[in-house]
BABA-900897 format. One line per 2 residues: number of its first residue (from 1); their letters; for each residue x, y negated, z of C-alpha. Coordinates in Angstrom, 1 decimal, decimal comma, always signed. Layout:
% BABA-900897
NUM	a	X:Y:Z; ...
END
This chain:
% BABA-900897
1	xx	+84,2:-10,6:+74,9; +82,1:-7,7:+73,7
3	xx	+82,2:-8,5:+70,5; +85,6:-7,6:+70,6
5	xx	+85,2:-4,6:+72,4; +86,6:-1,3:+71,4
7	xx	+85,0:+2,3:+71,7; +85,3:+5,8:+70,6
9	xx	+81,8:+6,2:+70,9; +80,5:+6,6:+67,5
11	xx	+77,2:+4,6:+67,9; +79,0:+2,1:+69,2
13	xx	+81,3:+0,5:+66,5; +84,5:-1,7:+67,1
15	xx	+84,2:-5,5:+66,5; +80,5:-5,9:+66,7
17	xx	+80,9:-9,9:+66,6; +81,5:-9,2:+62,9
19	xx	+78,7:-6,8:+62,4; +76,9:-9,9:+64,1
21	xx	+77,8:-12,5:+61,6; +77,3:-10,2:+58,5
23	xx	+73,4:-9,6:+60,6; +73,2:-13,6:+60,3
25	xx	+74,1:-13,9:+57,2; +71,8:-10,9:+55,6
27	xx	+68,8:-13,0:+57,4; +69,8:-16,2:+55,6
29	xx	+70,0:-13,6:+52,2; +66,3:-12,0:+53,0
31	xx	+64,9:-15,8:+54,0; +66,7:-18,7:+51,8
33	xx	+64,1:-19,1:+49,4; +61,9:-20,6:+51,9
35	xx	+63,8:-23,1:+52,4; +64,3:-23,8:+48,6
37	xx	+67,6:-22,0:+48,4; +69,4:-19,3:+46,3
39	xx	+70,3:-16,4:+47,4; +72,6:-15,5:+44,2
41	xx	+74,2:-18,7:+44,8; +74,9:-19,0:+48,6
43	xx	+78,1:-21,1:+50,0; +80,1:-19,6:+52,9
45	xx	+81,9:-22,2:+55,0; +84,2:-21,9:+58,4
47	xx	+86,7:-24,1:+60,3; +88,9:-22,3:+62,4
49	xx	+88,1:-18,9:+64,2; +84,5:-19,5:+61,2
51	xx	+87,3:-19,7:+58,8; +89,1:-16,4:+59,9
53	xx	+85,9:-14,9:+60,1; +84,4:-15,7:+56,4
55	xx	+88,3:-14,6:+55,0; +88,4:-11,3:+56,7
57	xx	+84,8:-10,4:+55,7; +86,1:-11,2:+52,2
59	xx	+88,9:-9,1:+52,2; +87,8:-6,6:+53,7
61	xx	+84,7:-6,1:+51,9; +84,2:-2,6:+50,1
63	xx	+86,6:-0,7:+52,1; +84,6:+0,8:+54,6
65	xx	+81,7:+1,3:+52,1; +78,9:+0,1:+49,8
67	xx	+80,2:-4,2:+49,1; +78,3:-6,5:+51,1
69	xx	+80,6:-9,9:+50,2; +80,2:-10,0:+46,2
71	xx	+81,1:-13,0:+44,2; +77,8:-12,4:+42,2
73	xx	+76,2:-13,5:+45,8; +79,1:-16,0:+47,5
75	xx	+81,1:-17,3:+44,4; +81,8:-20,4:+46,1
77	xx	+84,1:-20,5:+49,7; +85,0:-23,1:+52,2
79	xx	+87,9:-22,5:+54,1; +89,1:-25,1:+57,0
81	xx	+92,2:-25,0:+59,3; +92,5:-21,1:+59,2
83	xx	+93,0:-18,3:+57,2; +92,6:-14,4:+58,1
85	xx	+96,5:-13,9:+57,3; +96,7:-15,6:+60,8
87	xx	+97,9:-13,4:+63,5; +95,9:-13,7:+66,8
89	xx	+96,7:-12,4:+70,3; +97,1:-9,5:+71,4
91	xx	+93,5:-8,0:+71,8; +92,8:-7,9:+75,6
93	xx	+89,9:-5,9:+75,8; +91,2:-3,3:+76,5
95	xx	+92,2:-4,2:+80,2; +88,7:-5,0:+81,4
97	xx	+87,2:-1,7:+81,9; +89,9:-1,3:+84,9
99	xx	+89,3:-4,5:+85,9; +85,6:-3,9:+86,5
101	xx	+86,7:-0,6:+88,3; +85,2:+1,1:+84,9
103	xx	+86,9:+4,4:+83,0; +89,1:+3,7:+80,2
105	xx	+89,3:+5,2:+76,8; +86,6:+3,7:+75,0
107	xx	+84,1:+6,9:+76,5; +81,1:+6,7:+77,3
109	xx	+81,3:+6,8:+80,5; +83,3:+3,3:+80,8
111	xx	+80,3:+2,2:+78,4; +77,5:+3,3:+81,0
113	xx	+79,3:+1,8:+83,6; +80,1:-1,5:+82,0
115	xx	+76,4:-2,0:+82,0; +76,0:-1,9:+85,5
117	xx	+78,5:-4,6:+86,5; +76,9:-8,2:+87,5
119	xx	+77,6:-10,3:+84,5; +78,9:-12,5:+87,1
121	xx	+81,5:-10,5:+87,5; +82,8:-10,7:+84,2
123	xx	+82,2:-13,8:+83,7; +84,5:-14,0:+86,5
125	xx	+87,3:-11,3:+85,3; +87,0:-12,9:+81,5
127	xx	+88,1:-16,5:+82,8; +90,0:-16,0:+85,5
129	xx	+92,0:-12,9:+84,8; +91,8:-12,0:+81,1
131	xx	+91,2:-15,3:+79,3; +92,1:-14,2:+75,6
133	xx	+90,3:-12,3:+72,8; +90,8:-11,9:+69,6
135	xx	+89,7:-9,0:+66,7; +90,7:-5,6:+66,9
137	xx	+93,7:-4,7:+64,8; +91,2:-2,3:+62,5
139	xx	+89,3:-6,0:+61,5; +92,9:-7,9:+60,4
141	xx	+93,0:-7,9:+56,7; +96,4:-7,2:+54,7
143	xx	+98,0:-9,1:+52,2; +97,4:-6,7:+50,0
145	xx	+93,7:-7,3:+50,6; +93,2:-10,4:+48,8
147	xx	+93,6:-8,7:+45,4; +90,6:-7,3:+45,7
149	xx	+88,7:-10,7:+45,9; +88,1:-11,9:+42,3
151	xx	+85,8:-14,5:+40,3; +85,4:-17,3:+43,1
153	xx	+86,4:-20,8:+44,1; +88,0:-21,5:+47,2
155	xx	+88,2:-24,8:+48,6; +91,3:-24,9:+51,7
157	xx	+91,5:-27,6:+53,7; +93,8:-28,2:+56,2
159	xx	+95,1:-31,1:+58,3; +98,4:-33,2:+59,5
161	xx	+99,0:-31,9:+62,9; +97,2:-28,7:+62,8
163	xx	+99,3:-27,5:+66,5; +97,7:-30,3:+69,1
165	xx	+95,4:-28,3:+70,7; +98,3:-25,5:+71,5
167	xx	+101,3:-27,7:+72,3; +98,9:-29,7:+74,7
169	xx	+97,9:-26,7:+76,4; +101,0:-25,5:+77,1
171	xx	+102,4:-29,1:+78,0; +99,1:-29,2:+80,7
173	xx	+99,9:-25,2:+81,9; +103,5:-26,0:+82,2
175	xx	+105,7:-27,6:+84,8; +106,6:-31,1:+84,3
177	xx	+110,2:-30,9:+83,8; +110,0:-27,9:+81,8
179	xx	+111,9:-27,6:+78,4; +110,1:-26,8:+75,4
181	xx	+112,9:-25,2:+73,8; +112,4:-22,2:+76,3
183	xx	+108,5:-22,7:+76,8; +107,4:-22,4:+73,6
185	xx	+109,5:-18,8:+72,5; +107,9:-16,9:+75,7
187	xx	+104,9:-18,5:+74,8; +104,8:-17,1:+71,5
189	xx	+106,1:-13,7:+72,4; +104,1:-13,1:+75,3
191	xx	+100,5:-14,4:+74,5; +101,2:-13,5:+70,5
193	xx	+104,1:-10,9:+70,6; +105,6:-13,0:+67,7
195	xx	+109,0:-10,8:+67,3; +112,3:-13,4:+66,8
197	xx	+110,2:-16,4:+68,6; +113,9:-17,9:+70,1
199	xx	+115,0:-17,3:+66,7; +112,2:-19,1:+64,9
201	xx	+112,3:-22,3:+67,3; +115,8:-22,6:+66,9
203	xx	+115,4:-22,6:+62,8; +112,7:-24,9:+62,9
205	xx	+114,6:-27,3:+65,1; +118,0:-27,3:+63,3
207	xx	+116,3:-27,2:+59,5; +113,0:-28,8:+59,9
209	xx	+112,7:-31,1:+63,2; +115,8:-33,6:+62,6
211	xx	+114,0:-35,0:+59,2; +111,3:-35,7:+61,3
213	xx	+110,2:-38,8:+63,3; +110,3:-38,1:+67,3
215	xx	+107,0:-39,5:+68,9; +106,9:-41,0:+73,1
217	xx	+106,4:-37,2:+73,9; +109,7:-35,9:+72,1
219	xx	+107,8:-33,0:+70,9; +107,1:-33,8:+67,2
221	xx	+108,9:-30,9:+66,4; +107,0:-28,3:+68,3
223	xx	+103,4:-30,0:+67,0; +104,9:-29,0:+64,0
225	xx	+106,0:-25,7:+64,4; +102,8:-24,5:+66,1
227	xx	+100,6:-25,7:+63,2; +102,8:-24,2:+60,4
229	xx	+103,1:-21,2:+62,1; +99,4:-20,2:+63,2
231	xx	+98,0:-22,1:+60,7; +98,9:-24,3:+57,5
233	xx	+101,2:-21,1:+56,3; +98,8:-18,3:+56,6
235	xx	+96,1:-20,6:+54,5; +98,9:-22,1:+52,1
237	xx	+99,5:-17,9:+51,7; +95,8:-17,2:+51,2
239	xx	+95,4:-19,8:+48,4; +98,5:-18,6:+46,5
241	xx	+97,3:-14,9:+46,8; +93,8:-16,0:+45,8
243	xx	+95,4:-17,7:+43,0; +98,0:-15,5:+41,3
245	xx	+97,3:-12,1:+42,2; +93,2:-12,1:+42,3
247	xx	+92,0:-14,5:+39,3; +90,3:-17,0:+41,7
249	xx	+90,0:-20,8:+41,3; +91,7:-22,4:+44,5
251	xx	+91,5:-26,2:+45,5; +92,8:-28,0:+48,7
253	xx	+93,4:-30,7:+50,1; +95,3:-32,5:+53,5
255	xx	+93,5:-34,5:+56,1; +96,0:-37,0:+57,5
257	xx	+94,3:-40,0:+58,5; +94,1:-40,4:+62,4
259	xx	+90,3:-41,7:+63,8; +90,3:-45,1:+65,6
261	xx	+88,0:-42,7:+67,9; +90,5:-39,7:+68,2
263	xx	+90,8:-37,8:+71,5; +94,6:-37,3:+70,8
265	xx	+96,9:-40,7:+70,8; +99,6:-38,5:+69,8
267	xx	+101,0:-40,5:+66,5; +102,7:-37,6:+64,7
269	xx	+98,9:-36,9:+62,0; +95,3:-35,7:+62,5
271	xx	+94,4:-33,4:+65,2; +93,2:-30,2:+64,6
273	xx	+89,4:-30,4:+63,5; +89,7:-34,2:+63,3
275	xx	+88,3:-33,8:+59,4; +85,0:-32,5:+60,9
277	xx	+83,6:-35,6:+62,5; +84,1:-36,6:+58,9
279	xx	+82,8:-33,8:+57,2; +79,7:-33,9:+59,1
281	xx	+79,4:-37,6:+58,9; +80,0:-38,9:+62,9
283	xx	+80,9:-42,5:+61,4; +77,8:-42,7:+60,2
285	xx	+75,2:-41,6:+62,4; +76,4:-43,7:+65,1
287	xx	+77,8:-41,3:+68,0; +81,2:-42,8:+66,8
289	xx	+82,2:-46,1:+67,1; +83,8:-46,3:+63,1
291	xx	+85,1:-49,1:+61,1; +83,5:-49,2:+57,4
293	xx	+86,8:-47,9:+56,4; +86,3:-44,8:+58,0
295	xx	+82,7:-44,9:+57,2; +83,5:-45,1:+53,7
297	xx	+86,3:-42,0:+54,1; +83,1:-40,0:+56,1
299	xx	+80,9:-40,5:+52,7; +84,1:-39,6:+50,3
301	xx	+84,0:-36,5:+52,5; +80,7:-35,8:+52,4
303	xx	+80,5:-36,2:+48,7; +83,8:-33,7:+48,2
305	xx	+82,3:-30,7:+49,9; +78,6:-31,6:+48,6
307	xx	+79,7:-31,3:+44,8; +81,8:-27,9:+45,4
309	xx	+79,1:-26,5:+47,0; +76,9:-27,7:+44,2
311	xx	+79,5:-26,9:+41,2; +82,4:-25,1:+42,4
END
């Protein structure tokens, strides 16, 4: 939540959850070597909210000063199941001063008094009242951004179903006769202020959905919509821009092959971080009950990401 939080207190500077990660990943510059790294030759990896995080560090490197990101230091980038081109909610930080009985307007004031509320209490406003954060809009790169990244490889990877996780949510939050075709457009304009949202569900249902097949759940189409929206199209844009505008080498690839082990029975792809368990080899250390198929795809896996960190 404070990582998020936004001030006009100069020593206190917006998005400090970034300044974080940039901290973490200076210590792993300043100490690699005794571990037998490189620290001209380190890999940057992220799957999801990671992913966002590594992208808009990238590409917005250099202009607020000195660069920090270089390809001299990162040349190689792992990308999974996000990109920074995707939109997040609307920043709620801004409502909990008032909520904690605090001054607004970033001051110092709402500052001072911020630290003297319990952190039970905001443990208690930030999960029962405002439940969503995401970056400030100052830490969202552009488009235009991603010309200024030059002389890596990118590896984007991406799965089938990239839009479980939402769709179930709002199928679990929603009444059970409710119909998706209005659900889903308030959900997206309220929670993500996505302008045209009836618009967009309509266009996806008449051009898209009918070529489809319909699971149990009816709701193929919405699985669908959800992960092309939020997430294969911003990364599919990332790659392109990385790839025609900046003079970087991009690969990718799809992960469609649904676990024996998977949480979600829905039959429409892989869920959304369903490549990890792979990645980080679950059918073979035995916390997964795997056949040797999938044992043999962990190891393929494996061997993929191990030689593009290695190579590029």
């Amino acid at each position: 939540m404070t990582g998020c939080l936004l001030s006009d207190v100069p020593c206190i500077p917006d998005d400090v959850g970034l300044g974080d990660q940039r901290a973490a990943v200076q210590w792993v510059l300043d100490h690699i070597t005794s571990f037998g790294g490189n620290a001209s030759d380190v890999v940057l990896m992220g799957s999801g909210s990671g992913a966002w995080s590594v992208g808009a560090h990238l590409l917005k490197d250099g202009t607020g000063g000195p660069r920090f990101w270089s390809h001299e230091r990162f040349a190689k980038v792992i990308l999974m199941s996000e990109s920074p081109f995707r939109g997040y909610f609307d920043d709620k930080s801004h409502e909990l001063p008032s909520l904690l009985k605090c001054p607004d307007g970033g001051t110092v004031e709402m500052l001072h008094c911020m630290r003297t509320v319990p952190s039970r209490e905001i443990v208690r406003v930030t999960s029962e009242v405002v439940r969503y954060f995401g970056p400030s809009a100052s830490a969202h790169p552009s488009v235009q951004d991603a010309s200024g990244v030059t002389g890596r490889r990118f590896l984007l990877g991406t799965v089938s179903n990239e839009g479980t996780h939402l769709l179930d949510y709002l199928l679990k939050t929603s009444p059970p006769d409710a119909d998706m075709e209005y659900v889903l457009p308030q959900f997206l304009n309220r929670i993500y202020h996505i302008k045209d949202a009836e618009k967009i569900v309509h266009t996806f249902q008449k051009t898209i959905a009918p070529s489809q097949n319909v699971t149990a759940s009816g709701y193929s189409w919405a699985y669908e919509l959800l992960g092309d929206l939020f997430y294969t199209c911003p990364l599919l844009r990332l790659g392109r821009d990385l790839s025609t505008k900046a003079r970087n080498l991009v690969f990718g690839y799809v992960f469609d092959y649904q676990a024996s082990f998977a949480l979600f029975n829905d039959t429409t792809g892989a869920a959304r971080f369903s490549d990890l368990d792979f990645v980080f080899g679950r059918p073979l250390d035995g916390s997964r009950v795997a056949s040797a198929q999938e044992q043999d795809l962990s190891r393929r896996m494996i061997d993929m990401l191990s030689t593009f960190a290695t190579t590029g």
